[in-house]
N, C-alpha and C positions, 0 to 999 in steps of 0.2 A: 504494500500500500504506500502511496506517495504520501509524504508531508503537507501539508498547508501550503507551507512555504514554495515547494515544485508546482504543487495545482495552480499554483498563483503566478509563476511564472511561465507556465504552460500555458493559462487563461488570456493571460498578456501577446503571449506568441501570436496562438490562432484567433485572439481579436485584432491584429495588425500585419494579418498576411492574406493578403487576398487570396482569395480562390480563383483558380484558372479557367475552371467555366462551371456547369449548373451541376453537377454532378458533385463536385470538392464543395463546392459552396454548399449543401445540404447536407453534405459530411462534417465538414465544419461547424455549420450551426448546433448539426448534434453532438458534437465533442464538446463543443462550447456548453452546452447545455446541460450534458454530463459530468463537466469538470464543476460548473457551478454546483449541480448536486452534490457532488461529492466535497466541497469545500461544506458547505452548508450542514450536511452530516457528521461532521469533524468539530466544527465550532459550538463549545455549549454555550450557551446563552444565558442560561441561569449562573453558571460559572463565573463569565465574565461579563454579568451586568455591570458594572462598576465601571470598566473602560471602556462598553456601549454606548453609558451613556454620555458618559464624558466625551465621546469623540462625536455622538451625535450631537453636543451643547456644542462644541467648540466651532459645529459646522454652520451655526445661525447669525 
């Protein structure tokens, strides 16, 4: 299982490399879409409410 940290720079890659035609790009969107799941599944929230919300305040 990858880290956070790789999902996130994985996340980074295939949202800044275009797809070469209709086929990659559909693969794409779904890799994208699964790396978010999986980051999502990784992060507790009740755990780290404290720096949630703190970065969610710092963002207004």
């Amino acid at each position: 299982m990858k880290t956070c940290r790789e999902l996130y720079e994985e996340l980074e890659y295939r949202e800044n490399t275009p797809a070469k035609n209709w086929a990659e790009s559909m693969a794409r969107v779904g890799r994208i879409n699964q790396i978010k799941s999986e980051i999502s599944q990784q992060i507790d929230v009740v755990k780290h409410k404290d720096a949630i919300l703190k970065m969610l305040e710092s963002s207004h």
